[in-house]
Legacy VTK file of the C-alpha trace (Angstrom):
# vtk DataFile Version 3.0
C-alpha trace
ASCII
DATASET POLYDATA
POINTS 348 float
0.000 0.000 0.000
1.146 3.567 -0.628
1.407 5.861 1.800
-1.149 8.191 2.906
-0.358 11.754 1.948
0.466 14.090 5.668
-2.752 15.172 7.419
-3.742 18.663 5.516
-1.899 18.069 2.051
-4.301 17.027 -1.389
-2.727 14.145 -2.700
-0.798 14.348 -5.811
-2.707 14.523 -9.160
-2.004 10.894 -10.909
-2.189 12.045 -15.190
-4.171 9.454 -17.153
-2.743 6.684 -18.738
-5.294 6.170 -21.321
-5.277 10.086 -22.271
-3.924 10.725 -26.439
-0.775 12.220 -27.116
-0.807 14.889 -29.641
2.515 15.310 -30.341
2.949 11.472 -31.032
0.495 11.405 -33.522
2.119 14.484 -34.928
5.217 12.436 -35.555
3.764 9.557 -36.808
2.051 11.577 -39.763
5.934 13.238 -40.258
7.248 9.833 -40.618
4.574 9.020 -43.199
4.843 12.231 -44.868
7.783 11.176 -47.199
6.378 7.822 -48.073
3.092 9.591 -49.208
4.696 12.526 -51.033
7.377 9.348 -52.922
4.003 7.645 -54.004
3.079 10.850 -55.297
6.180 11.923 -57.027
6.612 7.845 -58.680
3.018 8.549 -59.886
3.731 11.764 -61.354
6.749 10.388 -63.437
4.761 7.659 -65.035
1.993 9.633 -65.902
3.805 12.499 -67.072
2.693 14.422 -70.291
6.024 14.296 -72.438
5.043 15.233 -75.965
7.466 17.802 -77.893
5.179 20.922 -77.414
5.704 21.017 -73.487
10.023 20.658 -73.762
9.752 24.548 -73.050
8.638 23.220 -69.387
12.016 22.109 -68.994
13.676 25.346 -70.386
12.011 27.536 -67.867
12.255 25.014 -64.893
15.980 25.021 -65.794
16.195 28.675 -65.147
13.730 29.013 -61.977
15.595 26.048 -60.894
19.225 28.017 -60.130
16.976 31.218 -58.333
15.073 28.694 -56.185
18.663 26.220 -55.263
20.275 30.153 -54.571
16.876 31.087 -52.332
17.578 27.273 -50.485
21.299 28.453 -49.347
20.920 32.183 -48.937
17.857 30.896 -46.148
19.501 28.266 -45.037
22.739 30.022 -44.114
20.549 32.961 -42.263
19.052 29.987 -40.297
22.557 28.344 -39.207
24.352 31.725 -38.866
22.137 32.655 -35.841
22.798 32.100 -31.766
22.023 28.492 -30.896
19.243 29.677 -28.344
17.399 31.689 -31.174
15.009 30.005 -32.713
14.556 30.598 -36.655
10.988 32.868 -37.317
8.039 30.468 -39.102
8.205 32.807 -41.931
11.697 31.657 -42.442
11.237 28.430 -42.102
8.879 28.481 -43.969
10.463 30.483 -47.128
13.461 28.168 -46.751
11.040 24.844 -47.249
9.004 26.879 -49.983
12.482 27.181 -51.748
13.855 23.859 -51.388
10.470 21.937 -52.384
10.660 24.373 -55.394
14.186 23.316 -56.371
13.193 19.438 -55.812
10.065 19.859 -57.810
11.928 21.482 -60.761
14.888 18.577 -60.766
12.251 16.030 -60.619
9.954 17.756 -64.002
13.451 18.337 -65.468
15.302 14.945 -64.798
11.803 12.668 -65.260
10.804 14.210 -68.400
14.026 13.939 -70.294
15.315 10.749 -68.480
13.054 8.099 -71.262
14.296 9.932 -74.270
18.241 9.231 -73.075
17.000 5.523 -72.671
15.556 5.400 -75.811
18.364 7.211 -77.911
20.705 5.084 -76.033
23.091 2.321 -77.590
24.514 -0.803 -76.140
28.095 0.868 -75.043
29.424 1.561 -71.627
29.605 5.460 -71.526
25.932 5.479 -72.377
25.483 2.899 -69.244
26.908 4.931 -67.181
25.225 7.992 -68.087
22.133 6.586 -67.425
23.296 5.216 -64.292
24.558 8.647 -62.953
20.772 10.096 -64.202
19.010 7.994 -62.802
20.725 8.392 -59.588
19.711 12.108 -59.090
16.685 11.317 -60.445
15.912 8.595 -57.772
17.948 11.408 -54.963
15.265 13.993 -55.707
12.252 11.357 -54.849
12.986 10.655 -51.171
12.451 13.577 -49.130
14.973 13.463 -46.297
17.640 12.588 -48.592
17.318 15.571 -50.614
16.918 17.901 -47.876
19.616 16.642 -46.315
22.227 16.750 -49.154
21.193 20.082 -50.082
22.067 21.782 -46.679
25.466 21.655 -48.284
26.161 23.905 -51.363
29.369 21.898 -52.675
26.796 19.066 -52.917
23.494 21.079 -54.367
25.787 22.549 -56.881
27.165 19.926 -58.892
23.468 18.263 -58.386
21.961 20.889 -59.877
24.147 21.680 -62.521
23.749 17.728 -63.921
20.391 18.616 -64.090
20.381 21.572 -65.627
22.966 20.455 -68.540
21.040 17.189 -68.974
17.627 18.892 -69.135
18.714 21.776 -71.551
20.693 18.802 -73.923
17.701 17.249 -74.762
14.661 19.851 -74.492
16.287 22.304 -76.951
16.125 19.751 -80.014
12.700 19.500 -79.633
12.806 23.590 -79.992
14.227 23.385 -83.460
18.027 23.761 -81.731
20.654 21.251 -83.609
22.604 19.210 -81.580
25.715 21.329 -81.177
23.700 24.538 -80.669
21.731 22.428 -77.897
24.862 21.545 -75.955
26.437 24.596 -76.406
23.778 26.670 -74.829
23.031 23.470 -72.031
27.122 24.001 -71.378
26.637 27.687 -71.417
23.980 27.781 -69.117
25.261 25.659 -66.531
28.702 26.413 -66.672
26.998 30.554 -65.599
24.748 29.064 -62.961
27.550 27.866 -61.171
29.863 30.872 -60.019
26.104 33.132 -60.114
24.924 31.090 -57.313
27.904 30.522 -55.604
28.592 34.654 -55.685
25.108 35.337 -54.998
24.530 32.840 -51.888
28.018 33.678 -49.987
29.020 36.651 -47.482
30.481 40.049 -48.380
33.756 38.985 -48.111
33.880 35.836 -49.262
32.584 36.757 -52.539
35.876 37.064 -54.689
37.013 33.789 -53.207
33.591 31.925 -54.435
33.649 33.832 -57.940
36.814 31.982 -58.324
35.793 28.754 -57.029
32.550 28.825 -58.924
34.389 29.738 -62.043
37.063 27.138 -61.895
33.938 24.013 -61.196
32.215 25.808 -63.727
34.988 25.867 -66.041
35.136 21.373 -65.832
31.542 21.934 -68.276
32.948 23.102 -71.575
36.477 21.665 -70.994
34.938 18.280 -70.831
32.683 18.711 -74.011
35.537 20.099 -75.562
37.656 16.662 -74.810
34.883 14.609 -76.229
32.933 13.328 -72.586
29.638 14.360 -74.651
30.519 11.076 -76.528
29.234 9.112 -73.651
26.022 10.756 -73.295
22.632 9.504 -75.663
21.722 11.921 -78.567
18.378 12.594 -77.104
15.275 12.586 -78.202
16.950 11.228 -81.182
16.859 7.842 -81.398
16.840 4.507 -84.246
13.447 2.494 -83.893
14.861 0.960 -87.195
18.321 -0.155 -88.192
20.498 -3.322 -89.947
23.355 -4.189 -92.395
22.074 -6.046 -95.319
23.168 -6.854 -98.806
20.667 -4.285 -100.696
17.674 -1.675 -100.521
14.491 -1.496 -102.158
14.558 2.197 -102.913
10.925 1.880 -103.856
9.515 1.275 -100.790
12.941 2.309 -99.096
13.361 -1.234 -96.539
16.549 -3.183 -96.146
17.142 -6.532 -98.225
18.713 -9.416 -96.933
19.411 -8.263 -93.637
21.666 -10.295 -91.450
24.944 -10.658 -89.043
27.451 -13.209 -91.282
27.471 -12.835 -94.631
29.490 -15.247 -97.183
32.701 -14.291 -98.801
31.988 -12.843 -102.397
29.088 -10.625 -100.982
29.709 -7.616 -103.695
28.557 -4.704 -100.866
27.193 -4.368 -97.435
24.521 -1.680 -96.983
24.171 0.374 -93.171
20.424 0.499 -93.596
18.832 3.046 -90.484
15.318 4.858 -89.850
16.125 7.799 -87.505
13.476 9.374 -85.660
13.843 13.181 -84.973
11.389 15.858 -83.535
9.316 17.422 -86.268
11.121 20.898 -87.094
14.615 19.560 -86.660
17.358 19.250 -88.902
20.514 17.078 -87.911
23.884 15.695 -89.959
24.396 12.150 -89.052
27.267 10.157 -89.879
27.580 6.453 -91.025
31.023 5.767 -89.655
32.316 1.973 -91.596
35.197 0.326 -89.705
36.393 -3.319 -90.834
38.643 -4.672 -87.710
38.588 -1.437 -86.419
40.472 0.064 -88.943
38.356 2.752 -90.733
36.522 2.549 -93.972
34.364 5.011 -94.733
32.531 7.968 -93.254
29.481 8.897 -94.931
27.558 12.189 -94.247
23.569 12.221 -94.282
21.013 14.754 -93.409
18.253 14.086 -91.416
14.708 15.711 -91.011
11.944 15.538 -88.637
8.368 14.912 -90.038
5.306 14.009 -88.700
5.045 10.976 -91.015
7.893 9.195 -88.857
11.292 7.912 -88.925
13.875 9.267 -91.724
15.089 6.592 -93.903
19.024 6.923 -94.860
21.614 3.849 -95.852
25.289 3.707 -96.823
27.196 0.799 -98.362
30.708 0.093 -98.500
32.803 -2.802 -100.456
32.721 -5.951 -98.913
35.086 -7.807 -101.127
37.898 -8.391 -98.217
36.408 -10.672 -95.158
36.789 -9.440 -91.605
34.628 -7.811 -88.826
32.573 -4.506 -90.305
30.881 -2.311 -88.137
28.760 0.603 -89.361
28.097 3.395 -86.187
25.641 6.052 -86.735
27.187 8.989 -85.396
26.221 12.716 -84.529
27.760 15.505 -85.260
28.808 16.627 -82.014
30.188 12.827 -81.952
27.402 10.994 -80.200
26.652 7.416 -81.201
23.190 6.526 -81.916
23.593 3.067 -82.722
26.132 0.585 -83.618
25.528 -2.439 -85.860
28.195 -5.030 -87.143
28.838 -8.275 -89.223
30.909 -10.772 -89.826
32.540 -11.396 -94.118
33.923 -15.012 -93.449
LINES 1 349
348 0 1 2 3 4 5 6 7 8 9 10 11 12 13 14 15 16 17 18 19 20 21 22 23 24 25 26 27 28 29 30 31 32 33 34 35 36 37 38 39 40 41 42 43 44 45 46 47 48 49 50 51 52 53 54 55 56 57 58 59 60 61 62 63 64 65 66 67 68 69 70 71 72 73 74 75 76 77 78 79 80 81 82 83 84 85 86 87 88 89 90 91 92 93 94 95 96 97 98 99 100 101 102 103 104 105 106 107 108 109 110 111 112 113 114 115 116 117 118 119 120 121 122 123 124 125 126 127 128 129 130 131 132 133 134 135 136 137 138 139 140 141 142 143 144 145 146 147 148 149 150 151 152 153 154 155 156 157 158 159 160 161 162 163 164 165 166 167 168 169 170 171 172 173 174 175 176 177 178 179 180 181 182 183 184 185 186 187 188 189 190 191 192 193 194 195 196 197 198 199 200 201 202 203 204 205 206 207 208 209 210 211 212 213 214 215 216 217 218 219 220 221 222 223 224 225 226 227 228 229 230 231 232 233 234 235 236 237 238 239 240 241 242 243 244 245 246 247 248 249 250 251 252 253 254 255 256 257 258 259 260 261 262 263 264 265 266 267 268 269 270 271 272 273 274 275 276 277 278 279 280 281 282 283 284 285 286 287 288 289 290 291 292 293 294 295 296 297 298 299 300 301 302 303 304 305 306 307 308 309 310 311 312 313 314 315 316 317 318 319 320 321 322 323 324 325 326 327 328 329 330 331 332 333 334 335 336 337 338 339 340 341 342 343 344 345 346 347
C-alpha cells in the first residue's frame, strides 16, 4: 500500500494513462509524410505528359531552378548563422522549405521528363550505361524527401546536383525547340557552366565573394572543358533515337526497306549496306554520320542529313565494299560525336 499523503496536504494529481498524445500522432504523420509525397512523385513520373510541345517546361524550370537552389542556401545560411538559443521565425522556415520543395520539384519535371528519351536514344556501349546510371541516380535522390533535404544543406553538394540537371535537361529539351545538336549543348554548357559561379557569388558573405567567384568559375569551367575533350561522346543523342536499323546486302529504294538483312554474310558478298530509320522531332534538322570500320580500322565515313516529319522515322543507308572478309561495323554517329547506334557483321 502507498502511503497516505500528511494530514492537511491534497494528494498528488495521478495524469491518465489512457489520455492521447498529440505530439505522437504528430510524428507519426511526419514519418509518413515522405512515403506519401514518394508515391506521389513515382506517380507523377509515369503519368507524365512528355510530348514535344511542353520541352519549353524544362527550359524555364531550368532557369527558376538556379533562383530557387540560390533562395535554399541564402535561407539556409541565415538559419545556421544565428545564436544556438534563437530560434529561426516560421516565416523563415517556412520560405526556406518553400524554396527547397521548389528546387526538388523542378529537378524532378526536369530529370523525369528527359530521363526516357536518353534511354531510348541510347546504344549498347558503356559510356551510355553509365550515363544513365549517374541520371538515374539524381533522379531517384530527388524522390525521397529526407535525402534531398539533407544533401542540399550543403552547397558543394546542391551545386554539382543541380548543374547535372540543368545540362542534362537543356541537352535534350532544346532539339525539340528546333536547336541542332551542337547549338543544344552549347547553350546546355553555357547555361550551366553561368549558374555555377552566379549562385555561388550570390549565396556567400560580403567577403567571401571574390574567393567563391573563383571557385565557382574554376567548377564551372570542368563543363565546356569536358565537351571540348569529347565526354559528350558518352552521353545519348536525345530525343533522337533509331526504332529501325540493320546491315544487309541491298535496298528497295521503292519502298525504301533493307534486303537481306543479317549478321554473317558469305565471302563474295559484292557490298554491305548500313540500312537506319532515324526518328527526330518534327522541325529539326541534324547531320548524321555512317562511320564503316572493318577490324577497327576505318573505312568510310558517310555524311547524311536528317529531317523531322510528322510521317515518322527518316530513312538513310550507306554501303561500303565488302570484297575483303573481316569484322565490319557501321556506327551512326552525330555531329557533335554521339553514337546513336552501332551495328556489325561478320565477311567469313
Amino acid at each position: 500500500m502507498s502511503p497516505a499523503p500528511p494530514e492537511g496536504e491534497a494528494p498528488a494529481p495521478v495524469p491518465p494513462t489512457n489520455a492521447p498524445a498529440p505530439a505522437g500522432r504528430l510524428v507519426r504523420l511526419r514519418r509518413l509524410l515522405p512515403y506519401a509525397t514518394l508515391a506521389w512523385a513515382v506517380t507523377s513520373a509515369l503519368i507524365m505528359n512528355r510530348k514535344p510541345e511542353r520541352a519549353w517546361l524544362v527550359a524555364v524550370a531550368v532557369g527558376l531552378g538556379w533562383l530557387f537552389l540560390a533562395g535554399t542556401i541564402v535561407l539556409g545560411r541565415r538559419a545556421a548563422g544565428r545564436e544556438p538559443s534563437e530560434a529561426a521565425t516560421r516565416a523563415q522556415r517556412l520560405a526556406q522549405f518553400t524554396a527547397t520543395a521548389a528546387t526538388q520539384s523542378l529537378m524532378q519535371l526536369t530529370l523525369f521528363f528527359v530521363l526516357p528519351f536518353y534511354w531510348l536514344s541510347s546504344a549498347p556501349v558503356l559510356g551510355h550505361r553509365v550515363f544513365l546510371g549517374l541520371v538515374a541516380f539524381v533522379a531517384a535522390l530527388t524522390l525521397w524527401d529526407p535525402l534531398f533535404v539533407r544533401v542540399f544543406k550543403y552547397p558543394f553538394a546542391a551545386l554539382p546536383l543541380k548543374a547535372i540537371t540543368s545540362f542534362v535537361g537543356l541537352f535534350a529539351a532544346l532539339p525539340f525547340l528546333g536547336l541542332s545538336h551542337r547549338a543544344s549543348l552549347w547553350v546546355a554548357a553555357g547555361v550551366t557552366a553561368a549558374g555555377v559561379p552566379l549562385v555561388a557569388v550570390a549565396t556567400s558573405a560580403l567577403e567571401n565573394r571574390r574567393r567563391a567567384l573563383w571557385a565557382g568559375l574554376l567548377a564551372a569551367g570542368l563543363v565546356p572543358a569536358a565537351v571540348g575533350l569529347g565526354a559528350v561522346e558518352w552521353i545519348p543523342p536525345a530525343p533522337l533515337r533509331l526504332p529501325e536499323a540493320g546491315i544487309g546486302t541491298g535496298i528497295d529504294r521503292d519502298v525504301r526497306v533493307l534486303v537481306g538483312p543479317g549478321t554473317s554474310f558469305p565471302l563474295g558478298t559484292e557490298r554491305l549496306h548500313c540500312f537506319t530509320a532515324i526518328y527526330a522531332p518534327f522541325g529539326l534538322r541534324e547531320q548524321v554520320f555512317h562511320v564503316w570500320t572493318r577490324d577497327d580500322a576505318p573505312v568510310y565515313r558517310a555524311k547524311l542529313d536528317v529531317s523531322g516529319n510528322r510521317k515518322g522515322a527518316w530513312r538513310t543507308w550507306s554501303n561500303v565494299s565488302a570484297q575483303k572478309p573481316g569484322h565490319y561495323r557501321c556506327d551512326v554517329v552525330t555531329s557533335t560525336g554521339q553514337i546513336l547506334g552501332r551495328l556489325e557483321a561478320e565477311v567469313r
